[in-house]
C-alpha positions in Angstrom: -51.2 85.9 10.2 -51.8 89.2 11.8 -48.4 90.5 11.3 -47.4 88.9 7.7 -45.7 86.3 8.7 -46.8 83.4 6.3 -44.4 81.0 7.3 -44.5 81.2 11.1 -48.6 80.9 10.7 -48.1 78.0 8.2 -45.6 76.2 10.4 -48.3 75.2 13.4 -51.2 74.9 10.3 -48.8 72.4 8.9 -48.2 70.6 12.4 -52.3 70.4 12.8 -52.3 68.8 9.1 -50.6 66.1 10.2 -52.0 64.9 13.2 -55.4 65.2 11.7 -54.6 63.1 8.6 -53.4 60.6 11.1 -56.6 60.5 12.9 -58.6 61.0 9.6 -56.9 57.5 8.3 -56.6 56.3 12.2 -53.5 55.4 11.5 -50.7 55.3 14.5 -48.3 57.6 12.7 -48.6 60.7 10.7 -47.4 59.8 7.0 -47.1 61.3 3.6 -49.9 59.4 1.8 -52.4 60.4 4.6 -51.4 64.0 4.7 -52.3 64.4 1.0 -55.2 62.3 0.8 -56.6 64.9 3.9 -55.8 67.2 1.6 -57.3 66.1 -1.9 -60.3 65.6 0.6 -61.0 68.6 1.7 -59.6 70.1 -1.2 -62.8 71.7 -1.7 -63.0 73.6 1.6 -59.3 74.5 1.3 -60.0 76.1 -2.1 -63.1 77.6 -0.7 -62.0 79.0 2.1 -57.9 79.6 0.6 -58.8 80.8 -3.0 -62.1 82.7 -2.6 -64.1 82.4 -6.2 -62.8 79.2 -6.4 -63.6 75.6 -4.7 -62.0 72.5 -6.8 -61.7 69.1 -6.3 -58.3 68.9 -7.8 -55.7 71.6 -8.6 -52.9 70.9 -10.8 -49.9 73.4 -11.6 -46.7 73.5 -14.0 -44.7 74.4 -11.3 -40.9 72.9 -11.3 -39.6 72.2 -7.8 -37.2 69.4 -7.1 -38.6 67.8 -4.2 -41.7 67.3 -6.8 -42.2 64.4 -9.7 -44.6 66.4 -12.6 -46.8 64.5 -14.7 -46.9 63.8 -18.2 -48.7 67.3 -18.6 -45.7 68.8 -16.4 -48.3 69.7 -13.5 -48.3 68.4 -10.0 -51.3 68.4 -7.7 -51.6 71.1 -4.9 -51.1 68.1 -2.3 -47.7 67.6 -3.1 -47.1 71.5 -3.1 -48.4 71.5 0.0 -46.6 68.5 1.5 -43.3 68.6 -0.4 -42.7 72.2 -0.7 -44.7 74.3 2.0 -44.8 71.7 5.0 -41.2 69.4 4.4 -39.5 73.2 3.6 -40.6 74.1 7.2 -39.9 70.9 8.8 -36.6 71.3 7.6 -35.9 74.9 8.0 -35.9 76.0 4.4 -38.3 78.0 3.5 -36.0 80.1 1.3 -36.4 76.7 -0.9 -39.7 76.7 -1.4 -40.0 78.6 -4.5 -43.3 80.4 -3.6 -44.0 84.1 -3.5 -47.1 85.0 -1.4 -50.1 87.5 -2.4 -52.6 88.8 -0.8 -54.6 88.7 -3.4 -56.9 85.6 -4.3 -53.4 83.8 -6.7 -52.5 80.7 -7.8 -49.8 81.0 -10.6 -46.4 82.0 -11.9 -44.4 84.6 -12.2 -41.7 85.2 -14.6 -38.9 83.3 -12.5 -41.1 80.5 -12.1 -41.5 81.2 -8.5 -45.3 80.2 -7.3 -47.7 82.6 -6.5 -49.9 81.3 -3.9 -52.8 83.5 -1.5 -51.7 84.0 1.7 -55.6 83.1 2.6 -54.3 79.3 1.7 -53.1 79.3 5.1 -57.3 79.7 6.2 -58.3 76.7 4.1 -56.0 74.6 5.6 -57.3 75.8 8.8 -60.7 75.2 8.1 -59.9 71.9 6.9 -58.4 71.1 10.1 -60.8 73.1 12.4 -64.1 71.8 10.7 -62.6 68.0 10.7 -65.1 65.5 12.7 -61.8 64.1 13.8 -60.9 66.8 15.7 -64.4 67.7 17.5 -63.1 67.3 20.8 -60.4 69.8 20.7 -60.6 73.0 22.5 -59.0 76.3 22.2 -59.4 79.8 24.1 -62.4 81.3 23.1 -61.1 84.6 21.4 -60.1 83.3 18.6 -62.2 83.3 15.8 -62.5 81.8 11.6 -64.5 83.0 8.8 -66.0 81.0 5.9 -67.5 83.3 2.8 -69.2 86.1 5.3 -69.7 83.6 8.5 -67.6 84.6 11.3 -67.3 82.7 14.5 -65.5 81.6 17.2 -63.2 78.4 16.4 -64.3 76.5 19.8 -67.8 76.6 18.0 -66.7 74.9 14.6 -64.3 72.2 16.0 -65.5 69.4 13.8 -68.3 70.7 12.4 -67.6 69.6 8.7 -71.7 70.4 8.3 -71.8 73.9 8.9 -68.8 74.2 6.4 -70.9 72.4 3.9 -74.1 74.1 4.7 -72.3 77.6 4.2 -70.6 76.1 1.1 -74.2 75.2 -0.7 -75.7 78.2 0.5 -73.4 80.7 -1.2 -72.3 78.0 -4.3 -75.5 75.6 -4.8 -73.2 72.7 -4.7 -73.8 70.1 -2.3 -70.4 68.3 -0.7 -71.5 64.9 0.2 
């Protein structure tokens, strides 16, 4: 993320998805159903934390993509942008398929091609979804690196599975209480 490069940083963010789905569902295999359900989950720490000013529980888009089904509305869910066109377009070494263009500013539209615009600080939410998982409180990491969540800084080896401090920061900045 320090140099730009979106993809590369999404790539192992992606990779960490999975296997925490799978032990979120403790299932033996990493699937498509439990990758999105993760998702929709913690939907409102990935918006929180990927889309600052915004924290959903569901986030629907008219985006067109062919890997994706629309609804009657012609929206699909952020799940399925995330599985079927960020994480199966890296799997599969096509990023240039993907459709999205990425901002640095807080985005989540499209532009005039179509193309989605997405925050490059999406790749943060799904890292704090991943990195504040209960399921993952026994993972370790070198202690340099380092997260943020609204203006809380720390050291990742600190928040491994701490979904409470997530939600504590969340209701002190928001007044919402995740249960």
């Amino acid at each position: 993320m320090g140099k730009g490069e979106i993809a590369l940083a999404l790539t192992p963010a992606c990779i960490a998805l999975d296997v925490t789905s799978q032990r979120y569902a403790r299932a033996k295999r990493s699937s498509q159903s439990n990758f999105k359900k993760f998702v929709r989950d913690h939907l409102w720490l990935i918006t929180y934390m990927g889309f600052p000013g915004l924290m959903a529980s569901t986030v629907r888009v008219p985006f067109s993509h062919p890997n994706l089904k629309p609804d009657s509305a012609g929206t699909v869910g952020i799940e399925d942008i995330i599985y079927h066109v960020i994480r199966c377009s890296l799997v599969h070494s096509d990023d240039k398929a993907t459709r999205i263009v990425w901002n640095s500013a807080v985005a989540l539209g499209l532009d005039l091609a179509g193309q989605l615009i997405l925050s490059d600080k999406l790749v943060w939410g799904l890292l704090g979804a991943v990195i504040f998982s209960p399921f993952n409180k026994d993972e370790k990491i070198a202690a340099t690196y380092w997260i943020s969540i609204a203006d809380y800084k720390m050291f990742v080896s600190e928040f491994w599975g701490r979904i409470d401090l997530a939600k504590r920061v969340v209701k002190t900045y928001t007044n919402v209480d995740i249960p």
